[in-house]
C-alpha positions in Angstrom: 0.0 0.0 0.0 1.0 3.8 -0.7 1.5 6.4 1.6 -0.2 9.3 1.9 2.4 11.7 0.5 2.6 9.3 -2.8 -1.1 8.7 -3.4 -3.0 11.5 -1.7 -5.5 11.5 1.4 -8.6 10.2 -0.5 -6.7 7.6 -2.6 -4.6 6.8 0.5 -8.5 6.2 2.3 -10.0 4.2 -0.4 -7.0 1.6 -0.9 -8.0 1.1 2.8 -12.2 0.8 2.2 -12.0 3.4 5.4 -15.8 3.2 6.4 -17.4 6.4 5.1 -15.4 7.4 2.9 -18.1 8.1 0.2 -20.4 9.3 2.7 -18.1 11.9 3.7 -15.8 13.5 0.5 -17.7 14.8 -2.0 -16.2 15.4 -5.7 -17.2 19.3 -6.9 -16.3 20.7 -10.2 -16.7 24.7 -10.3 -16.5 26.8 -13.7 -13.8 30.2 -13.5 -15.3 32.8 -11.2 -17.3 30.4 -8.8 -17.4 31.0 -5.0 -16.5 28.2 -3.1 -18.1 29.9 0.3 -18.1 33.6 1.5 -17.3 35.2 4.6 -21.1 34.6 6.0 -20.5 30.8 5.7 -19.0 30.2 9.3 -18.5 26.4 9.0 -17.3 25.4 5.7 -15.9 21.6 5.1 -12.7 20.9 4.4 -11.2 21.5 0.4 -8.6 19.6 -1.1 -7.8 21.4 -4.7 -7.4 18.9 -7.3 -6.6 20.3 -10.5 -7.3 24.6 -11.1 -6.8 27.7 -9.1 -8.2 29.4 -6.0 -7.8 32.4 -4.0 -8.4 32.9 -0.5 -9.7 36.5 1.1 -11.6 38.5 3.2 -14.0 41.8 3.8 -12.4 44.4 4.8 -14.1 47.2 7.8 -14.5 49.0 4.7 -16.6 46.3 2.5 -13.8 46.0 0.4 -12.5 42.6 -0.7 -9.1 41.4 -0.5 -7.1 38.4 -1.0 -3.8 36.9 0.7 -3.3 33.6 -0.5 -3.5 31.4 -4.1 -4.3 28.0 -3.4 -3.1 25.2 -6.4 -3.6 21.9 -6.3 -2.4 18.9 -3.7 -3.1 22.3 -1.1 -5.8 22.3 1.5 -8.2 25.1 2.5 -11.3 25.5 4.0 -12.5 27.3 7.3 -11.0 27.1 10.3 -14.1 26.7 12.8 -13.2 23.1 12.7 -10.2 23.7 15.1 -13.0 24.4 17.0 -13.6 27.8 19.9 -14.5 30.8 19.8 -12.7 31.0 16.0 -14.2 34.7 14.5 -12.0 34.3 11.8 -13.8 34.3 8.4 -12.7 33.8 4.9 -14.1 33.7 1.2 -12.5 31.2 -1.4 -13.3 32.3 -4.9 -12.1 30.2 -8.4 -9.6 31.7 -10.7 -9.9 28.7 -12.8 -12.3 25.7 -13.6 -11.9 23.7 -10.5 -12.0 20.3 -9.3 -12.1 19.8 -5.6 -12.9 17.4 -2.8 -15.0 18.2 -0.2 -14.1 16.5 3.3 -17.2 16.9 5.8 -15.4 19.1 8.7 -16.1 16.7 11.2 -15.0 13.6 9.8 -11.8 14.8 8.7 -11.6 16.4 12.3 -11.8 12.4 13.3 -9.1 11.4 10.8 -7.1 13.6 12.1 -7.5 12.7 15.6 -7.8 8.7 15.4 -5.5 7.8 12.7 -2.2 8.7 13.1 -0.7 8.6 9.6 -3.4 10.9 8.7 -2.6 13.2 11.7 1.4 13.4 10.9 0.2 13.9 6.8 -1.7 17.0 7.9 0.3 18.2 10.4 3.0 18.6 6.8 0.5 20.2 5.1 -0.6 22.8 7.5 3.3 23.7 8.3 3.6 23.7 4.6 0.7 26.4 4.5 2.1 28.6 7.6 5.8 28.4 6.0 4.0 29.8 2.8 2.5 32.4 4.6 5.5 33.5 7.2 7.4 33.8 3.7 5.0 35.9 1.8 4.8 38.2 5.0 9.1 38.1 5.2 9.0 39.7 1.7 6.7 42.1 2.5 8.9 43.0 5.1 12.6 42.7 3.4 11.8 44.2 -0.1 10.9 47.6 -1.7 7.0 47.2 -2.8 8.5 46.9 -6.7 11.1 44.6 -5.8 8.0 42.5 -3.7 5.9 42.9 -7.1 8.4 41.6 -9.5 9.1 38.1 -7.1 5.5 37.5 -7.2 4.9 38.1 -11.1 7.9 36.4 -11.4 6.8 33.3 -8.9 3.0 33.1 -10.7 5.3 32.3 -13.9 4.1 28.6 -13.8 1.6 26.4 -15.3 -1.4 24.6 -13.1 -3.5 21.8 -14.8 -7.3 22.5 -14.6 -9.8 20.6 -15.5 -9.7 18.3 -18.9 -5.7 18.5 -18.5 -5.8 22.3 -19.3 -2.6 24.2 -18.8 -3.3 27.4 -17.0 -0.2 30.0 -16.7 -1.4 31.8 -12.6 0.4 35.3 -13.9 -2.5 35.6 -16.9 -5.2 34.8 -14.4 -4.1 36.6 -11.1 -5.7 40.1 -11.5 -3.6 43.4 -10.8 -5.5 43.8 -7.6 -4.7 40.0 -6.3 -1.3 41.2 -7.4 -2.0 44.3 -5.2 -3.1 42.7 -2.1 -0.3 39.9 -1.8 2.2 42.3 -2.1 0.7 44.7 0.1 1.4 47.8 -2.9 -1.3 49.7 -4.8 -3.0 48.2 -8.2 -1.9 51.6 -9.9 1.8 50.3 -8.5 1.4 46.9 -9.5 -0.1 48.1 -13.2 3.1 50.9 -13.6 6.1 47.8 -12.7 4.6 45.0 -15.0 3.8 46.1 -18.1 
């Protein structure tokens, strides 16, 4: 049998018929555009991206919306109510590309996480993986000039994701200006004037 890391989660839980599996992962394909949940949506299940493009955001005080991460596939997302407290964070997810995802019920993968322990070391990699991105996006906005910041990024969303149907999708043509904006903590006017 494969590990985790080699197969993936679900693969990983079907080669083992884990009980429920079906009953609990559901397979969603979303077109370019499509929200995955907004900010009103407190408990959201858990997302594993499969093939396409997602961004991650919020509402400002201000009503304004603004992202700070792109997810691509093998990542995981969703909202964290399911570490469970008093958790007032809230988040949208919004495609950038034609989507396929997984959809792990919140609860159950809570379990997984908690009664198997291959499953629990697995996502304890992947949420480290997801802080380091974070902490280093944040260390850039800190160590560089906002054009030197801008350049990295456009420089960094020079790579190809496979969508749906094995479509190539290049992230610099789909990430908008403003996205652009927001993860490098500049202006869109900025962003517009250093890539042209």
């Amino acid at each position: 049998m494969s590990s985790i890391g080699e197969s993936g989660l679900y693969a990983y839980l079907s080669e083992r018929n884990y009980p429920a599996l079906k009953e609990n992962v559901k397979l969603i394909n979303l077109k370019k555009g499509a929200l995955v949940y907004d900010t009103t949506i407190r408990y959201t299940g858990i997302f594993e991206l499969i093939t396409g493009v997602v961004k991650l955001g919020g509402t400002s005080d201000k009503g304004e919306d603004y992202i700070y991460e792109i997810v691509v596939p093998g990542e995981f997302f969703g909202n964290l109510a399911v570490l469970g407290g008093d958790n007032r964070f809230r988040e949208f997810s919004r495609t950038l590309s034609p989507v396929a995802l997984r959809s792990y019920n919140a609860v159950f993968f809570k379990h997984l996480r908690t009664h198997e322990p291959e499953v629990a070391e697995w996502a304890f990699t992947k949420i480290v993986y997801r802080w380091n991105k974070t902490e280093s996006m944040l260390a850039r906005i800190r160590s560089f000039e906002p054009r030197e910041r801008i350049i990295q990024l456009y420089t960094q969303l020079h790579q190809k994701v496979i969508a749906p149907n094995n479509r190539e999708v290049s992230l610099h043509k789909i990430v908008s200006k403003k996205d652009i904006a927001d993860l490098t903590a500049t202006t869109r006017q900025l962003v517009a004037d250093t890539i042209k």
